[in-house]
N, C-alpha and C positions, 0 to 999 in steps of 0.2 A: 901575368900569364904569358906562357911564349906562342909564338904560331910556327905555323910546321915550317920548314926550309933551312938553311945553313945557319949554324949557330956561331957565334964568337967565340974564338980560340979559346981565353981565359974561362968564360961559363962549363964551355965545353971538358974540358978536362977537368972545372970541379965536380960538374955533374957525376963524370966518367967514374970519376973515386969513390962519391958518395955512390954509385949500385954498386961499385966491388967490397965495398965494407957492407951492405945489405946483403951482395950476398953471403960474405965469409961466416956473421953472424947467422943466417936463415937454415946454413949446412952447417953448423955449432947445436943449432937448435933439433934438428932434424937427430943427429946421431943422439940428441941426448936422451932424447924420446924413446929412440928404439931400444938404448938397454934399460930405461926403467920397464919396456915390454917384456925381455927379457926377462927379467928378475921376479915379475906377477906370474908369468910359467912355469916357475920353479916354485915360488909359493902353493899353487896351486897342487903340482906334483905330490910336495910333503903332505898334504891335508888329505889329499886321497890315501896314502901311506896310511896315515893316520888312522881313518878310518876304516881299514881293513882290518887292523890292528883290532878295535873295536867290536869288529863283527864276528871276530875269532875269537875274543874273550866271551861274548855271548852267546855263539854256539856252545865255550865247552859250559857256562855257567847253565843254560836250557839243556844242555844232556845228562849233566849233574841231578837238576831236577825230575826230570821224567825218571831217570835210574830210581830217585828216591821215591818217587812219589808211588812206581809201580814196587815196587819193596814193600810199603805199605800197604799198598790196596792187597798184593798176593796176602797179608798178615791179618786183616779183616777176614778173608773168604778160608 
């Protein structure tokens, strides 16, 4: 374990190296997060699409029905 105060030359600059490769890898890791964030936004976009889609095919399929269903009932009365 080291104690706090002036360090030796040689420790010193290995140490120094090892936090600049922490940190190059820590800001590698960081960008690579944000565009998988990216890309879950856009999935999520399409599905909404999607289902718009969906709710428009079932309005006209439920006005189809009501059209027919009152067709009939006028043919009953």
């Amino acid at each position: 374990m080291r104690t706090s105060g002036p360090l030796t030359g040689v420790k010193d600059e290995g140490l120094h190296k090892k936090k600049e490769k922490k940190k190059k890898k820590k800001k590698k890791k960081k960008k690579k997060k944000k565009k998988k964030k990216k890309k879950k936004k856009k999935k999520k976009k399409k599905k909404k699409k999607k289902k718009k889609k969906k709710n428009l095919f079932l309005k006209e399929f439920f006005n189809e029905l009501i059209k027919v269903s009152q067709i009939s009932f006028k043919a009953f009365f």
